[in-house]
LODOFI-916662 format. One record per residue (C-alpha): x, y, z; residue in three letters. Coordinates in steps of 0.001 Angstrom, whole numbers, plus 500000, padded with zeros to 6 digits. Example, Ala and Ser with C-alpha at 12.3 -4.5 7.8 and 13.67 -1.06 7.14 Angstrom:
512300495500507800ALA
513670498940507140SER
This chain:
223864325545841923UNK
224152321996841146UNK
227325320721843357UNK
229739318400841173UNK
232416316399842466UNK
234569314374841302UNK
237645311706841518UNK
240804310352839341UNK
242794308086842348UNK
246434308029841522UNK
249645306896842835UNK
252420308586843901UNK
255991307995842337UNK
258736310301843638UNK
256749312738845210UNK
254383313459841856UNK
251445312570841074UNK
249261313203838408UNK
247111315978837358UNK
242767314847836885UNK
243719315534832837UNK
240523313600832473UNK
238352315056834808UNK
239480318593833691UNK
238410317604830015UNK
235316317210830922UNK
234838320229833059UNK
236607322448830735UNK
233637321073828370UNK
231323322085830487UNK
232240325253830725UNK
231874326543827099UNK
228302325399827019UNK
226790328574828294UNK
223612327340829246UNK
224614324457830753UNK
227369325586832616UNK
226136328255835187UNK
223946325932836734UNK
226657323299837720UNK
229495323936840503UNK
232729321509840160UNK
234459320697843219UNK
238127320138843296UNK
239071316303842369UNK
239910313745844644UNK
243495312158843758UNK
245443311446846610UNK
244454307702848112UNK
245043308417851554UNK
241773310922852468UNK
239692308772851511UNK
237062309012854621UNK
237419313086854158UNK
236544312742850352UNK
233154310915850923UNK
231913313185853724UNK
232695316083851408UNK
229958314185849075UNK
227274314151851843UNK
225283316865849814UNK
227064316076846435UNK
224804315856843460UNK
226427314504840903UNK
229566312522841413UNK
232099311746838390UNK
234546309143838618UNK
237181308536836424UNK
237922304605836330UNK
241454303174835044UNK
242762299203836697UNK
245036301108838541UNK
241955303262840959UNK
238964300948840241UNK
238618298599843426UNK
239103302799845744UNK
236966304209843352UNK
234324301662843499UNK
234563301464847161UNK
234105305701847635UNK
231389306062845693UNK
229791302578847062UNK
229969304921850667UNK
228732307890849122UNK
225567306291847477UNK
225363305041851239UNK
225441308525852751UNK
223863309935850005UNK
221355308015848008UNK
220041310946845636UNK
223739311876844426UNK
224123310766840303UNK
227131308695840210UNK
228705308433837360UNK
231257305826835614UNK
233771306761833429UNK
237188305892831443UNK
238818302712830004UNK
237662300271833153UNK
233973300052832173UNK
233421297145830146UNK
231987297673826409UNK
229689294259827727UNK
227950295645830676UNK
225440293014831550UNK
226408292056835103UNK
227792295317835384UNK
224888297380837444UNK
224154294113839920UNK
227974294015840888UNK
227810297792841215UNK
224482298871841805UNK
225543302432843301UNK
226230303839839658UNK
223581305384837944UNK
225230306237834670UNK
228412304445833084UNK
230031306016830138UNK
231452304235827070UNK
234216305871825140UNK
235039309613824895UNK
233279311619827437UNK
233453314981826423UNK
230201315244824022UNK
228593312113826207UNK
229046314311829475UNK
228029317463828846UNK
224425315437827441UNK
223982313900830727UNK
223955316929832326UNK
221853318767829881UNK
219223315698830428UNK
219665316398834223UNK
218853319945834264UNK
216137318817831956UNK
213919315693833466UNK
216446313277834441UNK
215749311084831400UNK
219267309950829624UNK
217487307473826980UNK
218304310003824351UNK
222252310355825056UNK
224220308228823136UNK
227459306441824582UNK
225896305490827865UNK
224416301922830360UNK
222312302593832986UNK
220676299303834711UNK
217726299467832369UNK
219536300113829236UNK
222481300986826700UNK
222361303480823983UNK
223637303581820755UNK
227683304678820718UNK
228470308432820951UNK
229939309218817124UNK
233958309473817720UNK
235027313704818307UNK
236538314318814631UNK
237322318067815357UNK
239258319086818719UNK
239171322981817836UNK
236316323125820675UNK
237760321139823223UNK
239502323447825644UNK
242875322620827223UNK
242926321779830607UNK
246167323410831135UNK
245763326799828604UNK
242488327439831257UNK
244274326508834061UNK
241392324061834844UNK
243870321766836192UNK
244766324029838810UNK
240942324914839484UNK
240448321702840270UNK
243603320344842826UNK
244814322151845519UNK
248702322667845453UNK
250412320386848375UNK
254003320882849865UNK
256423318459848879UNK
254237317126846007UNK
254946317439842381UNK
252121317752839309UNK
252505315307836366UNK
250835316298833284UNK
249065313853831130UNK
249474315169827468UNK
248000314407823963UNK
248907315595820908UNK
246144313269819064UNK
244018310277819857UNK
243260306695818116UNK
246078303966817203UNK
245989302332813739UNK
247074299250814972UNK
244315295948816502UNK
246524294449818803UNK
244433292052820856UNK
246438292647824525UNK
245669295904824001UNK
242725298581823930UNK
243936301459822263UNK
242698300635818700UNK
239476299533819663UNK
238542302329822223UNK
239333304909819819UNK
238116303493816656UNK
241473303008815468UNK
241251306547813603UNK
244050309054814440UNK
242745312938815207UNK
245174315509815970UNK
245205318375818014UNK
246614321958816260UNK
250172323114816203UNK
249304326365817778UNK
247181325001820789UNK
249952322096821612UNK
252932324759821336UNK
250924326963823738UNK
250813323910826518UNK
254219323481826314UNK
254890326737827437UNK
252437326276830065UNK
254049323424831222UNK
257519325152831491UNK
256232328431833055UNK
254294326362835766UNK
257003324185836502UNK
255849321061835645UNK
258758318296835670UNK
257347315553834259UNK
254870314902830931UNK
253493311766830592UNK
252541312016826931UNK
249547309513826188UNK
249776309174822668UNK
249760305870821580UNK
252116306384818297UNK
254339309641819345UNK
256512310214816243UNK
253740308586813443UNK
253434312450812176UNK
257482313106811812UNK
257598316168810513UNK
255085317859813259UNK
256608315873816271UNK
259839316663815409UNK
258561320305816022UNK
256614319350819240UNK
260875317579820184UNK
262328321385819586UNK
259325322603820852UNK
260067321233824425UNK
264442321289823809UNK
263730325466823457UNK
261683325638826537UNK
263535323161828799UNK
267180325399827572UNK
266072328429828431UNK
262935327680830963UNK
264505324378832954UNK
260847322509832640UNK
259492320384831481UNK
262680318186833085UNK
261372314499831740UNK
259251313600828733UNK
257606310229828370UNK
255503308607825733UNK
255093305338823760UNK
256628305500820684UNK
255259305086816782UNK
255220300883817043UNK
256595301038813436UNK
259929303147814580UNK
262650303900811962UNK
265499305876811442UNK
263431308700810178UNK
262487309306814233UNK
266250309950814884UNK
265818313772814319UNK
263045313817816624UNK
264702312223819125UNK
268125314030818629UNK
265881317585819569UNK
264406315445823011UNK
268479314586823739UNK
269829318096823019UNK
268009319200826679UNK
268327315396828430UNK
264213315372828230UNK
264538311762826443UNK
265642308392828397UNK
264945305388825590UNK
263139304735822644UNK
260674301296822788UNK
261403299044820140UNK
258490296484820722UNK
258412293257819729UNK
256481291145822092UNK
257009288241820155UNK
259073286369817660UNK
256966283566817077UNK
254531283677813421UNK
251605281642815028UNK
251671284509817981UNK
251700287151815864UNK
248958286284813627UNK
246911285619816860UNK
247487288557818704UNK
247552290849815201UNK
250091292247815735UNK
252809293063813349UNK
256603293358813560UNK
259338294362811371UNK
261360291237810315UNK
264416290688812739UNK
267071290957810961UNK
265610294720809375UNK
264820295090813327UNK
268382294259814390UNK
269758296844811732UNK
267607300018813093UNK
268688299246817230UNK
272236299288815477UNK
271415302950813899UNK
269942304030816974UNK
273107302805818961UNK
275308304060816258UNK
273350307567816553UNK
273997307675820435UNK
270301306778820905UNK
269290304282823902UNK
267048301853822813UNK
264568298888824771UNK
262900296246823600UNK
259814294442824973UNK
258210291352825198UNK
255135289478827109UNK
254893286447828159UNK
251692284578828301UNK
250376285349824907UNK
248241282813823119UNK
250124281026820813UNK
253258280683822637UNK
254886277834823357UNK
258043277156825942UNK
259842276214823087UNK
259155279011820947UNK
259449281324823959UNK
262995279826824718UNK
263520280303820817UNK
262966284190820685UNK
265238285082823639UNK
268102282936822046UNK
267307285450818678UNK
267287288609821162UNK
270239287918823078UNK
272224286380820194UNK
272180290150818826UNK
274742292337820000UNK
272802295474818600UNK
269815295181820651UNK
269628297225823863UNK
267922296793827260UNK
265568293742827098UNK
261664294217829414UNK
259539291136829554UNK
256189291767830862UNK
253305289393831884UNK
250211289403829834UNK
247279291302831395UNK
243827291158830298UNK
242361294849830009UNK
238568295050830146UNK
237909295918826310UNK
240828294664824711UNK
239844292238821615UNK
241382289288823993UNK
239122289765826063UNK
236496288928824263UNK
234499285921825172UNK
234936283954821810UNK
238352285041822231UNK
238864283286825654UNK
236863280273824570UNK
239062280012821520UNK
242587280148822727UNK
240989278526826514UNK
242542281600828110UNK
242650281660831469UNK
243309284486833992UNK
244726284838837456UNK
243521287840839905UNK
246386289421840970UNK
247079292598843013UNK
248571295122840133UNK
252456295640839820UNK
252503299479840228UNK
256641299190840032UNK
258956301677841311UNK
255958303548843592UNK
256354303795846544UNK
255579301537849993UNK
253726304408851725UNK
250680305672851837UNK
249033302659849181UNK
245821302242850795UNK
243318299818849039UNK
244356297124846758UNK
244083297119843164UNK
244249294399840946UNK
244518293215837419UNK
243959290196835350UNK
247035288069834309UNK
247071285557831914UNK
247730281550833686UNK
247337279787830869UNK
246107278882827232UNK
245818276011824385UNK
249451276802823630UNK
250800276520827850UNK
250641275107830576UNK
250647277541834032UNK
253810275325834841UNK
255418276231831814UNK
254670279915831953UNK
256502279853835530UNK
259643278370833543UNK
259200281533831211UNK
259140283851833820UNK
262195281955835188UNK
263829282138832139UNK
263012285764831438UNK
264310286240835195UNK
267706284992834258UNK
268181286699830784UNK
267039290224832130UNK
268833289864835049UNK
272170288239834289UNK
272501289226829908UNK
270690292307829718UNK
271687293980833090UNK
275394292724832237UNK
276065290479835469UNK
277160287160833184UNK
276328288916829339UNK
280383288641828072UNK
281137285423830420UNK
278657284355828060UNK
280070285361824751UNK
283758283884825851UNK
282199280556826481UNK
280000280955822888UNK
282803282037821239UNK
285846279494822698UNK
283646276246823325UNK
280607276667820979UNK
278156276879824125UNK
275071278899822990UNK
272782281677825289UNK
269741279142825775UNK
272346276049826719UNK
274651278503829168UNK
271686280021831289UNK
270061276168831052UNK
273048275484832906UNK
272650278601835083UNK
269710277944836026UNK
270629273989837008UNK
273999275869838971UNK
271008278166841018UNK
269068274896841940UNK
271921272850842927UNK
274933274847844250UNK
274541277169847134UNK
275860280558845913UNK
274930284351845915UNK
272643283539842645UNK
270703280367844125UNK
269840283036847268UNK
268299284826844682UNK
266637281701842709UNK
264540280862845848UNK
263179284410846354UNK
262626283529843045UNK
260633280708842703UNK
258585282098845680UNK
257558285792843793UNK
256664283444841210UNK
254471280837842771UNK
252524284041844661UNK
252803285795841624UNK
250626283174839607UNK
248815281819842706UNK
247054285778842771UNK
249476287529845678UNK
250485290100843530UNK
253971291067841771UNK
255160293861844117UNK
258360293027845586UNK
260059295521848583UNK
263658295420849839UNK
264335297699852430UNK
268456297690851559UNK
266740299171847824UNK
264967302141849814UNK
260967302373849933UNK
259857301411846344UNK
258009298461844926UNK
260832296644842208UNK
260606294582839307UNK
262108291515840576UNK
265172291380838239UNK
266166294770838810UNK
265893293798842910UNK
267579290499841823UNK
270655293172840003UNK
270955295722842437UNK
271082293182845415UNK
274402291873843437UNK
275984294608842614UNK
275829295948846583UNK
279179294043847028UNK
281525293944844747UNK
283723290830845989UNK
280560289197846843UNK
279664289112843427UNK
283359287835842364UNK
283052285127844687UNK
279483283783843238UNK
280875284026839334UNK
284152282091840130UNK
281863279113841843UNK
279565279178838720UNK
282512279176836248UNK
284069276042838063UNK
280836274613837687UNK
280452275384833933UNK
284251274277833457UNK
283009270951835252UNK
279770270354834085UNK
280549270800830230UNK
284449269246830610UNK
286031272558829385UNK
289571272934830539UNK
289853276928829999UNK
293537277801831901UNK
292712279870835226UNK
294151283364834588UNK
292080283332831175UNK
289045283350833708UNK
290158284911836616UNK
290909287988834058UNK
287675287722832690UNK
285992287962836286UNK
287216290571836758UNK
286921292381833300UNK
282876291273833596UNK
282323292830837125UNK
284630295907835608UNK
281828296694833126UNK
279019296641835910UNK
277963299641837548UNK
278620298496841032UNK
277612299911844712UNK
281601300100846079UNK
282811302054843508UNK
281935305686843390UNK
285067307316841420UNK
284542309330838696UNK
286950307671836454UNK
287066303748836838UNK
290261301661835641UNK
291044298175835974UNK
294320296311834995UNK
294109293468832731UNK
296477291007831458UNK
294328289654828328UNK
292883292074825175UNK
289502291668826105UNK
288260294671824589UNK
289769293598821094UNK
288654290171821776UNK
284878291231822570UNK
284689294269819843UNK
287106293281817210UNK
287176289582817092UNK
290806289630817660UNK
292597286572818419UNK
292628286255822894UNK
295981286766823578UNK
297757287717826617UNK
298366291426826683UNK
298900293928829508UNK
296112296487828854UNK
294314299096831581UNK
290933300407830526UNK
289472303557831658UNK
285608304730831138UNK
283762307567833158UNK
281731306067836038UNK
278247305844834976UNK
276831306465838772UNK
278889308556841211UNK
275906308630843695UNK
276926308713847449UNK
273461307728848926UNK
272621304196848975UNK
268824304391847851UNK
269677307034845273UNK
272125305077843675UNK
270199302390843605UNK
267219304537841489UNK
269825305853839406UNK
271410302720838633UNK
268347300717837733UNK
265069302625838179UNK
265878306101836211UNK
268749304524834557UNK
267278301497833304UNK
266374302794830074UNK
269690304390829388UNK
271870301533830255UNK
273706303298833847UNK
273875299914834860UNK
276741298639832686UNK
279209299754830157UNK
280306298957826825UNK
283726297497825793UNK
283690299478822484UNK
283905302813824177UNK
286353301745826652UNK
289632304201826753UNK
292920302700826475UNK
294448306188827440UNK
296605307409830130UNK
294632308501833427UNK
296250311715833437UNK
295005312082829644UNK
291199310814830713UNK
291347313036833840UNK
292359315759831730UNK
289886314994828795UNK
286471314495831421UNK
């Protein structure tokens, strides 16, 4: 028998990990071609990072070695099968998944311990190499492959699924992992392949020929079952477009609501959402509530400049039609997040600066994620004319792998993230990520959002010109938020000089954080802490722009701001605050400010008791649905004893 092993490196995140989907494709090929398959033996998969001097002497005798490549396993991947070939020079290694490069020509001298790397899908491509090995070794007849004498022509895309077992329906995941204590299984699910769309960040559309293929009803029904009668708790769906077929993924939604009711699993779904959402996806989404399986929907913009756009090809619903549909989504009870990146050709400061005063001048629009602009291996950006064009250029950075955890990491991996272009400088892409830093941090997350809207709304100051001045109160007044500002300016200048994006606090617990939600959770520990840093940057503001607001109008809205956060020193289940101004009429119903004696009541949105939990509830699992501030519209105006009685 013909020994196969095999590896798909992942990272652990909450004690799960992810099943080898990939790997388990491919075997599960294997195994329905007859004459192929009794001659080969697959090993179980190597996933967890931290045996990773046990894997390669299990490979001593190997004879053919898969590895399944993706940014976030290459540099462990490439360095175990760099040690096999060492220990084993006869063993076929070979390269697979979206982190071989579509140009290969420096490819074999950088890594000259692969034999075989494979382009595209690998189910046909796979089950040819083998065939050819059994055979006489020679691979210049199957398509879809680089060795480091040649490339073939490209494997023709899989147009019918109906012989592609499932990993999960044969259990092949389980054949091929053995089941640890303490550890979790993630399942990686599709319910069809290819995106429509040629975004050039991105390398969906071009690594699956843009053409969508779906699997059937019957076989995708069957895995959900699977997935609730093995306990699985998480599925990490990998469609690109989940909801583009509304009809049959609004049965896939009840699909998973039926099983979860009366099963308990799955407990979390995930996936990236049609790019194109509308209200028609409400339905679907309603079934994904109904058993708490759905956090957010992704509203993605990633920019709101024309000149971008058309660059990147990317296209977006017009704002104002985009501002109406996170309305309908709020309106429908449905949490909502929009993204953006920063870094993209075409973008200027200005126009940067421009599209956040757009975002955060909209009420309707929900949690706001900036991301920096990576370079993937076979995205269209990353083409050479591409880079010559636009005079991209990249950073090597360690990879963000956010809300992991600090244990067990191992080896390195990195990504490439875009420095600069014709349209920025690298200094000016710092003052975006500043910027983004302060609107995530201090509007989206809550911390300053309706000190904000008083001062638009009484004095005329607008979002850009109050976190301007913000960000000039951080640099020049010593406060809780300038503390912040220099950790800051530090995470940036590593971030950009290549030393990585992962950011640890131990007061957070053990997981890597995006900055801002470190940057929110460190000010929301302490309650008066907090109170004390906003009154110092509202006599600044009062100062700075000669406004002459009367004291109890701010010292009421202090406290009504902090009121609204989700904050670490209070843990009742029902919070209430007095007030002496109508601030929920004011902020909701553009009512006249008056002075009024009101007391406002909402159900706490974290009751957590442990420090680290809370903090993942408030901002790592809760991000998405907003646990880390509330609403004025839906504050209560009742009694307690009525609000007590009523939760």
């Amino acid at each position: 028998m013909i020994k196969v092993n095999s590896s798909q490196f992942n990272h652990i995140y909450n004690n799960r990990i992810h099943f080898p989907y990939s790997i388990a494709l491919l075997a599960g090929y294997v195994k329905t071609q007859k004459n192929i398959h009794k001659h080969f033996r697959f090993e179980k998969t190597f996933v967890f990072r931290d045996n990773l001097d046990s894997n390669i002497e299990q490979c001593k005798d190997t004879d053919i070695l898969l590895c399944s490549c993706y940014v976030w396993n290459w540099q462990i991947t490439t360095r175990f099968a760099k040690e096999v070939k060492k220990i084993n020079p006869e063993c076929t290694i070979i390269f697979g998944g979206p982190q071989i490069p579509n140009h290969i020509e420096d490819f074999f001298k950088e890594y000259p311990f692969v034999d075989i790397a494979v382009h595209g899908e690998g189910e046909f491509i796979i089950s040819n190499i083998f065939e050819a090995y059994l055979k006489d070794r020679n691979y210049t007849n199957v398509n879809g492959i680089s060795t480091k004498d040649f490339t073939t022509p490209p494997q023709k895309r899989i147009e019918n699924f109906e012989n592609l077992p499932s990993p999960y329906l044969t259990n092949m995941v389980w054949d091929l992992v053995d089941r640890v204590d303490g550890i979790s299984w993630i399942a990686s699910w599709e319910t069809n392949r290819g995106c429509p769309y040629l975004c050039t960040f991105c390398d969906w559309g071009s690594a699956t020929a843009t053409k969508m293929r779906k699997w059937t009803d019957e076989r995708l029904f069957k895995e959900i079952e699977w997935f609730a009668d093995n306990k699985i708790p998480y599925i990490d769906c990998c469609d690109a477009n989940f909801g583009i077929y509304q009809a049959r993924d609004k049965q896939l939604a009840v699909k998973l609501k039926e099983e979860k009711l009366k099963k308990g699993y799955p407990q979390t779904f995930r996936t990236n959402w049609a790019k194109f959402a509308s209200e028609k996806i409400i339905p679907t989404v309603k079934e994904l509530q109904a058993a708490d399986l759905f956090r957010a929907i992704t509203l993605s913009l990633q920019s709101l400049d024309e000149t971008t756009l058309d660059i990147i090809k990317r296209e977006n619903l017009k704002f104002d039609k985009f501002s109406n549909l996170t309305n309908q989504f709020r309106v429908a009870g449905i949490p909502s997040y929009t993204e953006l990146i920063m870094g993209l050709p075409g973008e200027t400061l200005e126009s940067f600066k421009k599209g956040l005063e757009i975002i955060m001048s909209d009420k309707n629009v929900g949690t706001l994620m900036i991301y920096n602009c990576g370079i993937l291996p076979n995205a269209p950006m990353n083409e050479p004319w591409y880079m010559e064009k636009y005079k991209i250029k990249t950073v090597r950075s360690p990879i963000l792998l956010q809300h992991s955890s600090i244990h067990h990491r191992g080896i390195e991996e990195y990504e490439y993230i875009v420095t600069s272009t014709t349209s920025f400088t690298t200094p000016e892409l710092k003052e975006m990520y500043i910027l983004s830093w302060a609107v995530q941090t201090f509007h989206s997350f809550g911390v300053l959002e309706y000190i904000q809207r008083y001062y638009e709304s009484m004095n005329g100051l607008s979002v850009m010109k109050f976190y301007d001045s913000f960000l000039e109160f951080c640099k020049t007044k010593e406060s809780i938020f300038s503390r912040e500002y220099e950790k800051l300016t530090k995470h940036v200048d590593n971030g950009y000089g290549g030393k990585g994006w992962s950011h640890h606090d131990s007061q957070l617990g053990d997981l890597i954080w995006p900055f801002d939600e470190a940057s929110f959770l460190r000010l929301v520990l302490d309650k008066n802490k907090l109170i004390d840093g906003l009154e110092n940057f509202i006599n600044y503001i009062e100062q700075s722009h000669e406004f002459n607001t009367d004291y109890n109008i701010l010292k009421d809205l202090i406290k009504f701001q902090v009121f609204l956060l989700t904050t670490r020193n209070d843990l009742e289940e029902i919070k209430s605050h007095d007030f002496n101004f109508n601030w929920k009429n004011f902020f909701v119903g553009n009512e006249k400010l008056q002075p009024q004696s009101k007391t406002y009541f909402y159900k706490n949105l974290v009751t957590e008791q442990d420090q680290m939990k809370w903090c993942a509830e408030t901002a790592f699992f809760g991000r998405h649905e907003k646990k880390y501030k509330f609403h004025p519209e839906e504050l209560s105006e009742k009694t307690l004893a009525e609000l007590t009685s009523f939760v």
